[in-house]
PDB file of N, CA, C and O in Angstrom:
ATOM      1  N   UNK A   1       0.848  -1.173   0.000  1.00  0.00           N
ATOM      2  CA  UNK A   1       0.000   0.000   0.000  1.00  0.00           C
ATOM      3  C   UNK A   1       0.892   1.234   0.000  1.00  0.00           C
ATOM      4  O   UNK A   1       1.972   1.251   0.592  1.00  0.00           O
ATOM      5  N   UNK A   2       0.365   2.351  -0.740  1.00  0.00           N
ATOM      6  CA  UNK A   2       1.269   3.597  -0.860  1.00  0.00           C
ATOM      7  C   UNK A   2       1.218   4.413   0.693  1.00  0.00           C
ATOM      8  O   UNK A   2       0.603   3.940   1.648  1.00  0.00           O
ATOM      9  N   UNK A   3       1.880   5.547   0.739  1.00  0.00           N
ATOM     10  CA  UNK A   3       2.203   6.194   1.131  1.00  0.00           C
ATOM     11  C   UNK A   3       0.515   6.791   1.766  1.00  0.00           C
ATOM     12  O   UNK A   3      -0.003   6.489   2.841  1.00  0.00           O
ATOM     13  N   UNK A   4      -0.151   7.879   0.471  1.00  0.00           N
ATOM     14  CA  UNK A   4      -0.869   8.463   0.676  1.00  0.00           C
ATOM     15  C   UNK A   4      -2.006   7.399   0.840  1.00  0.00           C
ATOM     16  O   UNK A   4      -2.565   7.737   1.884  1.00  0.00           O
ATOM     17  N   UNK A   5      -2.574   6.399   0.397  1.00  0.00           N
ATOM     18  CA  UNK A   5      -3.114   5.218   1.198  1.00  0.00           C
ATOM     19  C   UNK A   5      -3.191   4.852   2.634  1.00  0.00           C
ATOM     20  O   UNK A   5      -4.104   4.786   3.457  1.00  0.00           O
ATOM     21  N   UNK A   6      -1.921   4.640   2.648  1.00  0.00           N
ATOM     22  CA  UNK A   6      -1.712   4.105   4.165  1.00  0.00           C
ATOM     23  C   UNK A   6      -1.861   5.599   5.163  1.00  0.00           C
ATOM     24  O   UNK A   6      -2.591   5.440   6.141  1.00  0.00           O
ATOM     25  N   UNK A   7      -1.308   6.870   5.024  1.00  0.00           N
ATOM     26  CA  UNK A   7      -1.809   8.155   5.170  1.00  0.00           C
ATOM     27  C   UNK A   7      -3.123   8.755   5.766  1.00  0.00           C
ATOM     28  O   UNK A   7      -3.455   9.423   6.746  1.00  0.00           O
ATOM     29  N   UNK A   8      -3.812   8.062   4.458  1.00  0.00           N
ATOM     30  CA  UNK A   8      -5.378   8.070   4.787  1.00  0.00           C
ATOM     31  C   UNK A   8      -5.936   7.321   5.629  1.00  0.00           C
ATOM     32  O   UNK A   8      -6.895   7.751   6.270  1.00  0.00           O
ATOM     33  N   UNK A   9      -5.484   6.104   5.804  1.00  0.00           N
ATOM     34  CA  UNK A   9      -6.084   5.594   6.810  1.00  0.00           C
ATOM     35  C   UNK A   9      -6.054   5.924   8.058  1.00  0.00           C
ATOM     36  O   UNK A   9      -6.968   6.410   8.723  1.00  0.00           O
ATOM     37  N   UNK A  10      -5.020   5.663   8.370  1.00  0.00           N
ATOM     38  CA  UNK A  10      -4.194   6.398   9.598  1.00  0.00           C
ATOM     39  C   UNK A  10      -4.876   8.062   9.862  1.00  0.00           C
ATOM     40  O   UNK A  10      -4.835   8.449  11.030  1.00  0.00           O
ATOM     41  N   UNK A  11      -5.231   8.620   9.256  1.00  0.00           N
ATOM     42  CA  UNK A  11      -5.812   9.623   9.218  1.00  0.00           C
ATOM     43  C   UNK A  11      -6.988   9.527   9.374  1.00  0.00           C
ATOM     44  O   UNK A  11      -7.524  10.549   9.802  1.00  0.00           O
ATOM     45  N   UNK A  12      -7.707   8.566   9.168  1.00  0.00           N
ATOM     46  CA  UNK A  12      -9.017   7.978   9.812  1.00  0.00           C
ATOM     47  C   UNK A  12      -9.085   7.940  10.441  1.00  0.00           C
ATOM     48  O   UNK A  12      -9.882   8.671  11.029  1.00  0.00           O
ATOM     49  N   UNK A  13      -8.005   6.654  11.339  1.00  0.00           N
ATOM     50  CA  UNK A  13      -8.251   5.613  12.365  1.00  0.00           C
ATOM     51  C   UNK A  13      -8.265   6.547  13.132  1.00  0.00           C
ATOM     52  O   UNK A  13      -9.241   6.463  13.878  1.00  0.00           O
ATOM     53  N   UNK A  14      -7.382   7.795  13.404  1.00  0.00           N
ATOM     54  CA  UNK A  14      -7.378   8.749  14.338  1.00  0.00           C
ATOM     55  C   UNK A  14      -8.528   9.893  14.160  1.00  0.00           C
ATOM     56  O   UNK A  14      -8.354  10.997  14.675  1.00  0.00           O
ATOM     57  N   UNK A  15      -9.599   9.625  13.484  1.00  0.00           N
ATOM     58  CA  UNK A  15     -10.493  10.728  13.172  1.00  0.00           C
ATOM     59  C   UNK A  15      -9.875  11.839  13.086  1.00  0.00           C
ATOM     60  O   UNK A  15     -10.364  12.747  13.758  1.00  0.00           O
ATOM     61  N   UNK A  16      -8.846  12.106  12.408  1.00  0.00           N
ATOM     62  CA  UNK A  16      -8.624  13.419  11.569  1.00  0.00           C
ATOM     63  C   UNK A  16      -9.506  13.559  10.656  1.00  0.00           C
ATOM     64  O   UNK A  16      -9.847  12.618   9.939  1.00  0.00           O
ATOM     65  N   UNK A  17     -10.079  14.957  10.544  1.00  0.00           N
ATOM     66  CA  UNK A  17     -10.500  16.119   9.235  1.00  0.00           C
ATOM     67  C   UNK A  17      -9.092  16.142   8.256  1.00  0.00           C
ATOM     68  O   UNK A  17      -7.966  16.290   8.731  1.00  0.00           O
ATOM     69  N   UNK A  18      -9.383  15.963   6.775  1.00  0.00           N
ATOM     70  CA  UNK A  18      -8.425  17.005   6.275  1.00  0.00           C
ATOM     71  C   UNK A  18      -8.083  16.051   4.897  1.00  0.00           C
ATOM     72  O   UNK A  18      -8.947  15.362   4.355  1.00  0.00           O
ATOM     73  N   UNK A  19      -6.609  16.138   4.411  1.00  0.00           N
ATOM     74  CA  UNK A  19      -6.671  15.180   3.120  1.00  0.00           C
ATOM     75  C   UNK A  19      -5.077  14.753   2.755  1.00  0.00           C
ATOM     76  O   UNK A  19      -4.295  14.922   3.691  1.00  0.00           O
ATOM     77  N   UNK A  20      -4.758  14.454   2.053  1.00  0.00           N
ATOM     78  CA  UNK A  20      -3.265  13.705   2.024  1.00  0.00           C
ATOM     79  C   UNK A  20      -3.393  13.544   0.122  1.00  0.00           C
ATOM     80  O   UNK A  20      -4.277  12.945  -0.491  1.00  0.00           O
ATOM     81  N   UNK A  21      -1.796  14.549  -0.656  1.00  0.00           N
ATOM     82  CA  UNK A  21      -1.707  14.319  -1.914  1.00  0.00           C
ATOM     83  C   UNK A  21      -0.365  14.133  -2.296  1.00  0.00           C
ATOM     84  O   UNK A  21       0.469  14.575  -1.506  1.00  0.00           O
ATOM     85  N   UNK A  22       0.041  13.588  -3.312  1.00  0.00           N
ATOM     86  CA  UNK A  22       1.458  14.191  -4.302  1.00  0.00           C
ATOM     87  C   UNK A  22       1.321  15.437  -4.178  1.00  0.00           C
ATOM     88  O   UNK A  22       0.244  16.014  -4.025  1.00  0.00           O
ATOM     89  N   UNK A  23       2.916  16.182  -4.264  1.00  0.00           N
ATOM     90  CA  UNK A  23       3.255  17.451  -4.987  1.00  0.00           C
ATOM     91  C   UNK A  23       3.801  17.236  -6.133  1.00  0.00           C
ATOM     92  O   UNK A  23       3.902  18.096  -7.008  1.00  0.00           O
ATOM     93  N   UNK A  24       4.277  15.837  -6.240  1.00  0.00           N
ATOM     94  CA  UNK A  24       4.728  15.890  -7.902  1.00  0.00           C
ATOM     95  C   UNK A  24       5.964  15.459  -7.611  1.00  0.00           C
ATOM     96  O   UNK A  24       6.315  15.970  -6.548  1.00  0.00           O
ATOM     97  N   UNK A  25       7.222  14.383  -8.299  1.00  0.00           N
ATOM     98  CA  UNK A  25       8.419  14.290  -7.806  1.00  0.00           C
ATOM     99  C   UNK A  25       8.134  12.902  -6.643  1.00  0.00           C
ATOM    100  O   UNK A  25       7.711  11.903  -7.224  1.00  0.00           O
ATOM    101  N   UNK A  26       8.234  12.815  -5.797  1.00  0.00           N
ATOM    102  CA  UNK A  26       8.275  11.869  -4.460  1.00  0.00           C
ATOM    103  C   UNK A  26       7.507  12.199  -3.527  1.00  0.00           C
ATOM    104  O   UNK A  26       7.155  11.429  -2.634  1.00  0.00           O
ATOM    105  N   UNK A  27       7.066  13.719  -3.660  1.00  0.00           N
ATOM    106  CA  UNK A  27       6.805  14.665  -2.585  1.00  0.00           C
ATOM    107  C   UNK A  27       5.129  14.339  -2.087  1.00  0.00           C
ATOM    108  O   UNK A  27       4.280  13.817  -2.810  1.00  0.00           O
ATOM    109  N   UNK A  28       5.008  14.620  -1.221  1.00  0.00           N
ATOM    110  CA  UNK A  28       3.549  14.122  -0.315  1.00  0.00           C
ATOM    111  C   UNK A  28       2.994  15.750   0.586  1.00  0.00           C
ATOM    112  O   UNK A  28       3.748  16.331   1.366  1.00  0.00           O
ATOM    113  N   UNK A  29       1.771  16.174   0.302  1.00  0.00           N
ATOM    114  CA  UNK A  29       1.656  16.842   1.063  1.00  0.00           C
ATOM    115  C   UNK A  29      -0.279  16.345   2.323  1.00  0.00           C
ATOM    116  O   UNK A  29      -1.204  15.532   2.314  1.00  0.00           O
ATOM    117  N   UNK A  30       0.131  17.332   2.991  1.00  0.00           N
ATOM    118  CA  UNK A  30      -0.991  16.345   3.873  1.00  0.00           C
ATOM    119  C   UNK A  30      -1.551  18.123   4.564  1.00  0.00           C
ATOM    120  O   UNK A  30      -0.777  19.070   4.702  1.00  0.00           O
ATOM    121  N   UNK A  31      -2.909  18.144   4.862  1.00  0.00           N
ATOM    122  CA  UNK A  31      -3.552  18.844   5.878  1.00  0.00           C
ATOM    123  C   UNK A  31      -4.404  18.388   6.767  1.00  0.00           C
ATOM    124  O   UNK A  31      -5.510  18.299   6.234  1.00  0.00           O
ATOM    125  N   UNK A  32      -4.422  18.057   7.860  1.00  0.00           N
ATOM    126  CA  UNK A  32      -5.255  17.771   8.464  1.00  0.00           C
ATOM    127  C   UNK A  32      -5.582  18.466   9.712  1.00  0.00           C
ATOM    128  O   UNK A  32      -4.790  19.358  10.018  1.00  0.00           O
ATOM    129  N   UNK A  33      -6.697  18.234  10.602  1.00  0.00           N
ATOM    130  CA  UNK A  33      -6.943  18.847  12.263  1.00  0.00           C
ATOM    131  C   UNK A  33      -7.678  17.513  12.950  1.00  0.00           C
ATOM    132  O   UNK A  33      -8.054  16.458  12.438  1.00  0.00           O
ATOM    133  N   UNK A  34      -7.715  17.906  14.047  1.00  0.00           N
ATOM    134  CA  UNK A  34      -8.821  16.823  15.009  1.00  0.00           C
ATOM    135  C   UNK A  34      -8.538  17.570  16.465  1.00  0.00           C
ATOM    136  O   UNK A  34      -8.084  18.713  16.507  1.00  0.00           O
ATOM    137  N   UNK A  35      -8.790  16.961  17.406  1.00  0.00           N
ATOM    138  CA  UNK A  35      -8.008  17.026  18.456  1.00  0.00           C
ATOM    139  C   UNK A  35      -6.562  16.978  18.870  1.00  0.00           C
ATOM    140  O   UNK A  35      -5.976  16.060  18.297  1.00  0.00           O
ATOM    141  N   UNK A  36      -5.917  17.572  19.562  1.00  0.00           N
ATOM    142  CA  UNK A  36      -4.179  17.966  19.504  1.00  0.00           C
ATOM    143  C   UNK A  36      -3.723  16.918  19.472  1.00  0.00           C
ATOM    144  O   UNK A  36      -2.765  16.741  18.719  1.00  0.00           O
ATOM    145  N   UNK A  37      -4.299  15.665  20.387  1.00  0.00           N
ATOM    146  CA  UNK A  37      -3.392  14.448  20.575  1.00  0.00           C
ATOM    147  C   UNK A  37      -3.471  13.520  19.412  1.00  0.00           C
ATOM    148  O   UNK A  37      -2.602  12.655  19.299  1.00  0.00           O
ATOM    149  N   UNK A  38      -4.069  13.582  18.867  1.00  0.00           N
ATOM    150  CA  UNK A  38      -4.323  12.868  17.629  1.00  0.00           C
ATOM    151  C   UNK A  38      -3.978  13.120  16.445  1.00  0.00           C
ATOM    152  O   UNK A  38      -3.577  12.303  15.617  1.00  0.00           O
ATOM    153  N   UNK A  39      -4.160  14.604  16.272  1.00  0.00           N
ATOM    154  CA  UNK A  39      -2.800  15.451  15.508  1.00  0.00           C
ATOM    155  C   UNK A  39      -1.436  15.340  15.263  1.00  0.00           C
ATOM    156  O   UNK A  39      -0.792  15.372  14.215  1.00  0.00           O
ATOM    157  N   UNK A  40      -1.018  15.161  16.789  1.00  0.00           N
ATOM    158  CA  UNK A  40       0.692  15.314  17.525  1.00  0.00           C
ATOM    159  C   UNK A  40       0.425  13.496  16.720  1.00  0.00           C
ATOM    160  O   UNK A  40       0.891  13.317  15.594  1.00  0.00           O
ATOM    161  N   UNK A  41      -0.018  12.804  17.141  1.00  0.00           N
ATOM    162  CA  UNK A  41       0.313  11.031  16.665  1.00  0.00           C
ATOM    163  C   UNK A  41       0.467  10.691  15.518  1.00  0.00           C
ATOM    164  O   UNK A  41       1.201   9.795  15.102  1.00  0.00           O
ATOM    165  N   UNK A  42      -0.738  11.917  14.483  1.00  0.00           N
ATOM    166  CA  UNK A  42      -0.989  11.638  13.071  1.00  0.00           C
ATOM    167  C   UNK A  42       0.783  12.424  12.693  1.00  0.00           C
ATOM    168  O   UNK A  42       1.639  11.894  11.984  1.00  0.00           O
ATOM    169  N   UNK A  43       0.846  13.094  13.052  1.00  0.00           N
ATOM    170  CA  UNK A  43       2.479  13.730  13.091  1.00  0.00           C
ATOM    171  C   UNK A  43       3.381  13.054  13.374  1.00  0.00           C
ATOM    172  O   UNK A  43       4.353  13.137  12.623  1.00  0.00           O
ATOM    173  N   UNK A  44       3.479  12.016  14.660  1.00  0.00           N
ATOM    174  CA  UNK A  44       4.780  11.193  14.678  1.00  0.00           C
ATOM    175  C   UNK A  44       4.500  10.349  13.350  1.00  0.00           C
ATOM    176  O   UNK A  44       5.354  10.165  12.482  1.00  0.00           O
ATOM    177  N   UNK A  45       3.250   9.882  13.308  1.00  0.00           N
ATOM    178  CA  UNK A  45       2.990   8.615  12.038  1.00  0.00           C
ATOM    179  C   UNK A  45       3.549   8.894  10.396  1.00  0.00           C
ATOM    180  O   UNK A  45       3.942   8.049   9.592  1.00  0.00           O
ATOM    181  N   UNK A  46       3.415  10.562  10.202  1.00  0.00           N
ATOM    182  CA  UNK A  46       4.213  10.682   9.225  1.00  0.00           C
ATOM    183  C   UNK A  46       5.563  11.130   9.013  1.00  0.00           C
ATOM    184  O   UNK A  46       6.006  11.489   7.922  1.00  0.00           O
ATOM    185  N   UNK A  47       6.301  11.089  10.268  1.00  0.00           N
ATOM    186  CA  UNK A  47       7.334  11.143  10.217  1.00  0.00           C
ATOM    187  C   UNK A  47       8.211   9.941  10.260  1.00  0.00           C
ATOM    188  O   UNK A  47       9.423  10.115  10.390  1.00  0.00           O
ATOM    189  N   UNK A  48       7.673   8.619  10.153  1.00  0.00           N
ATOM    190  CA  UNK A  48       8.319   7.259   9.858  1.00  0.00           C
ATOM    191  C   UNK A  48       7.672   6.654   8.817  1.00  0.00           C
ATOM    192  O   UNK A  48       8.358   5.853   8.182  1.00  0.00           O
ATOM    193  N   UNK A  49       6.116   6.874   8.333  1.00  0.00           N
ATOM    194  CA  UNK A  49       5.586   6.676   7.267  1.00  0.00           C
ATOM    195  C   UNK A  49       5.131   4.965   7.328  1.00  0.00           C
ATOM    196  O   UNK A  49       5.405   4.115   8.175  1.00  0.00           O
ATOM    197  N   UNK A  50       4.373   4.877   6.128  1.00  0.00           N
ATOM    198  CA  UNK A  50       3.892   3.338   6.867  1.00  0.00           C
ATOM    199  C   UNK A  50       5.333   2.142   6.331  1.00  0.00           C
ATOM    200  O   UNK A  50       6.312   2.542   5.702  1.00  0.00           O
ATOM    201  N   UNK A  51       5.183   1.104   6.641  1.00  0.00           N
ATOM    202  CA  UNK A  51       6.328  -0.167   6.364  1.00  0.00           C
ATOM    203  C   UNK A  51       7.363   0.356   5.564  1.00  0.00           C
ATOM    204  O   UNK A  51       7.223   1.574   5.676  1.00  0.00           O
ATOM    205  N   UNK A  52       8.038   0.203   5.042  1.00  0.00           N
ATOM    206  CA  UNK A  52       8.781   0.440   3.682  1.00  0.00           C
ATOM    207  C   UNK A  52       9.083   1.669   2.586  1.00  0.00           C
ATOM    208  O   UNK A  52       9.592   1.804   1.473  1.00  0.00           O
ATOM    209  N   UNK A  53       8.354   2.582   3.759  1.00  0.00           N
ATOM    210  CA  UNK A  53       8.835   4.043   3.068  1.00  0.00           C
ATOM    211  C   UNK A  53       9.709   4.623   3.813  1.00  0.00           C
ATOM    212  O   UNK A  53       9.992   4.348   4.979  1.00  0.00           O
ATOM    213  N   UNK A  54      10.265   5.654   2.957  1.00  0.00           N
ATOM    214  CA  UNK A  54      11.684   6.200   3.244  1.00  0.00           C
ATOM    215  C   UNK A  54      10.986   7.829   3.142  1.00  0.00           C
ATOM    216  O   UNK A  54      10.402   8.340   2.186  1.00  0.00           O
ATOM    217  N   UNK A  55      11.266   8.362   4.401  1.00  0.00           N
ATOM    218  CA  UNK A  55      10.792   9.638   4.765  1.00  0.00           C
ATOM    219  C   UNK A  55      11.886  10.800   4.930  1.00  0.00           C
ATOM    220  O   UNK A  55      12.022  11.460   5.960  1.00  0.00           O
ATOM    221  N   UNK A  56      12.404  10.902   4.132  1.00  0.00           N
ATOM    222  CA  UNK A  56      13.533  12.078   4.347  1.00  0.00           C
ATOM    223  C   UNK A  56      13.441  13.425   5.107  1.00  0.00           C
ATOM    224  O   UNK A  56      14.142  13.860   6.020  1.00  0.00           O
ATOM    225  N   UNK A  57      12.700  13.795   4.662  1.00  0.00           N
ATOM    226  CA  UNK A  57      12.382  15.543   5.753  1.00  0.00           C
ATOM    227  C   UNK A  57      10.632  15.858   5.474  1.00  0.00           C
ATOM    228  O   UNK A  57       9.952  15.938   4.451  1.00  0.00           O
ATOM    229  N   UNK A  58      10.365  15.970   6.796  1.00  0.00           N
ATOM    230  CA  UNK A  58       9.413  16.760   7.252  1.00  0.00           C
ATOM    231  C   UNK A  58       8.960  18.327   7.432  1.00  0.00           C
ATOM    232  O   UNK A  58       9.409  19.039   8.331  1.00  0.00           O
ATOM    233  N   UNK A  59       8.276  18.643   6.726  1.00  0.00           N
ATOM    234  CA  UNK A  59       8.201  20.164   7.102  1.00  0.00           C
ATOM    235  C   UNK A  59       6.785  20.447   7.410  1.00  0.00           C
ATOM    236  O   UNK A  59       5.917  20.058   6.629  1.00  0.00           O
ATOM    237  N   UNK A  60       6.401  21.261   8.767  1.00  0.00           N
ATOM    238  CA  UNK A  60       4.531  21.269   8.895  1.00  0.00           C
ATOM    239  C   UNK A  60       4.952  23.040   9.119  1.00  0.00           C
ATOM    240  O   UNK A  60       6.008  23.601   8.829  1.00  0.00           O
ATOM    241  N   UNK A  61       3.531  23.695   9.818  1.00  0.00           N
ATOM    242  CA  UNK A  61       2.954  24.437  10.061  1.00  0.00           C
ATOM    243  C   UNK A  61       1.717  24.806  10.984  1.00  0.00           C
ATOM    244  O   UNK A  61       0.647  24.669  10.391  1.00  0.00           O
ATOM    245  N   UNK A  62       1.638  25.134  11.970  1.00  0.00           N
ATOM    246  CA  UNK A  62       0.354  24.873  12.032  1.00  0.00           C
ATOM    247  C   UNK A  62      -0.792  26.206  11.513  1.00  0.00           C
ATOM    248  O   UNK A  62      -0.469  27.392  11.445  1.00  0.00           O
ATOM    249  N   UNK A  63      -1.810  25.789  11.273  1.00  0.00           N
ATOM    250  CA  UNK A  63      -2.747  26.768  10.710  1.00  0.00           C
ATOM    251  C   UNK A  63      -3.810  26.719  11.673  1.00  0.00           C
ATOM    252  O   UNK A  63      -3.910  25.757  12.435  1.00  0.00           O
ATOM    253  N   UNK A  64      -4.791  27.901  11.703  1.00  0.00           N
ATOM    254  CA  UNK A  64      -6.003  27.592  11.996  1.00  0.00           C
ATOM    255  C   UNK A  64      -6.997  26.772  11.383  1.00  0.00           C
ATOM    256  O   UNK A  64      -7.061  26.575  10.170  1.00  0.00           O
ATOM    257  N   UNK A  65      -8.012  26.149  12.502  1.00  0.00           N
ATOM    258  CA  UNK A  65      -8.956  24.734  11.899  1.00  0.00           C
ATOM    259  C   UNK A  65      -9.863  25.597  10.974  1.00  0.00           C
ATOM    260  O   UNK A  65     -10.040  26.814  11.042  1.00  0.00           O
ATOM    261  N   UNK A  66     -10.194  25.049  10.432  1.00  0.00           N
ATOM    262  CA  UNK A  66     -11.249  25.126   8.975  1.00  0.00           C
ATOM    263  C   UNK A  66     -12.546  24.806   9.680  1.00  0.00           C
ATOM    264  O   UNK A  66     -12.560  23.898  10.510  1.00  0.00           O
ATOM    265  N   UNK A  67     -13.384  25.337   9.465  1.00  0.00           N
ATOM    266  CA  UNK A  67     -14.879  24.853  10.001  1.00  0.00           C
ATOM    267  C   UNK A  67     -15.779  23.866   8.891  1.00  0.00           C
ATOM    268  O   UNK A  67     -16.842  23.288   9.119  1.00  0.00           O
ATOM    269  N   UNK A  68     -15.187  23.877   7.951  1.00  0.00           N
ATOM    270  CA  UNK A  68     -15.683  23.241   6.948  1.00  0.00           C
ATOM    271  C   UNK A  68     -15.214  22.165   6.532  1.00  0.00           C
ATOM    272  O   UNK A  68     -15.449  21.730   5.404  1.00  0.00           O
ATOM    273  N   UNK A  69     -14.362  21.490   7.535  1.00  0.00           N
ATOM    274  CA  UNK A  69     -13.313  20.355   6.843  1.00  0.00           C
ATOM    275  C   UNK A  69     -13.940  18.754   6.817  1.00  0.00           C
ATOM    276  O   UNK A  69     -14.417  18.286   7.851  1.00  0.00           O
ATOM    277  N   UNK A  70     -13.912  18.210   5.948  1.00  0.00           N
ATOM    278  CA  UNK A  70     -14.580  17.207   5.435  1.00  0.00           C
ATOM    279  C   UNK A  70     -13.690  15.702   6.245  1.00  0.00           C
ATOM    280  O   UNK A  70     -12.900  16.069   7.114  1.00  0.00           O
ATOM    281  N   UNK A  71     -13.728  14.802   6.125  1.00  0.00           N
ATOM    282  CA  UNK A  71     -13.460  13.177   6.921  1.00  0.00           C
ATOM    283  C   UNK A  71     -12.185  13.398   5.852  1.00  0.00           C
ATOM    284  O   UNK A  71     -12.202  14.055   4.811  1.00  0.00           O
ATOM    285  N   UNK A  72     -11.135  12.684   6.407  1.00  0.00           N
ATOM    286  CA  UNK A  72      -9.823  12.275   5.575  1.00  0.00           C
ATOM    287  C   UNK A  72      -9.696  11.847   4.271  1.00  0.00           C
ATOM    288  O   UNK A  72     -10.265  10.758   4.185  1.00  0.00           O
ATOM    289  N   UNK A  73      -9.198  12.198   3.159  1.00  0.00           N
ATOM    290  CA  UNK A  73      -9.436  11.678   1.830  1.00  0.00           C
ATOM    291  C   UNK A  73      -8.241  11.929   1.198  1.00  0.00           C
ATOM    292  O   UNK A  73      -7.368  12.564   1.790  1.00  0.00           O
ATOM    293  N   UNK A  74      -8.043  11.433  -0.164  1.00  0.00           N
ATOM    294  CA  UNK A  74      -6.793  11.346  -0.853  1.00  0.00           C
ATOM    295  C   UNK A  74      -7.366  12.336  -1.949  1.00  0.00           C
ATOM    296  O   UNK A  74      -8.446  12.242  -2.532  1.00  0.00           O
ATOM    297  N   UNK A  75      -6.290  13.403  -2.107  1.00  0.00           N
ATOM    298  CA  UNK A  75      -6.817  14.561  -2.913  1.00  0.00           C
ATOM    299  C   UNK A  75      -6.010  14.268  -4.664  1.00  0.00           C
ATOM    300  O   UNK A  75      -4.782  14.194  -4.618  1.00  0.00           O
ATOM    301  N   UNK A  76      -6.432  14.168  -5.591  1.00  0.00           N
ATOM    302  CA  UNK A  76      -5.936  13.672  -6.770  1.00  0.00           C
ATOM    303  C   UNK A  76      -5.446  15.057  -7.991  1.00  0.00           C
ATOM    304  O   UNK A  76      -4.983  14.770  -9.096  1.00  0.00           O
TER     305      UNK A  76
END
């Protein structure tokens, strides 16, 4: 399973809002919110990535939550 697959789920399982895509190249970008602790986890989780991916550098931000943010999805 890919990256942004396995991403999404994990982004489920933790009831995150938000979505997970390519930038093009290798590159992965992700937004999500929920609750902090689940956030901070969905955050360690992509910083080792699921089985067999190779995660070189991390870069986040945090933003303000969106009131409009939809269940976790893979943005195409």
């Amino acid at each position: 399973m890919g990256f942004r697959y396995s991403a999404c789920r994990e982004g489920r399982r933790l009831g995150l809002a938000g979505w997970v895509r390519n930038t093009g190249g290798s590159g992965v970008e992700a937004f999500f919110q929920g609750q902090r602790e689940k956030a901070e986890a969905f955050l360690e989780w992509l910083r080792r990535g699921p089985p067999g991916a190779r995660v070189d550098n991390l870069d986040y931000s945090r933003v303000e939550p969106q009131e409009d943010a939809e269940p976790f999805t893979i943005r195409y």
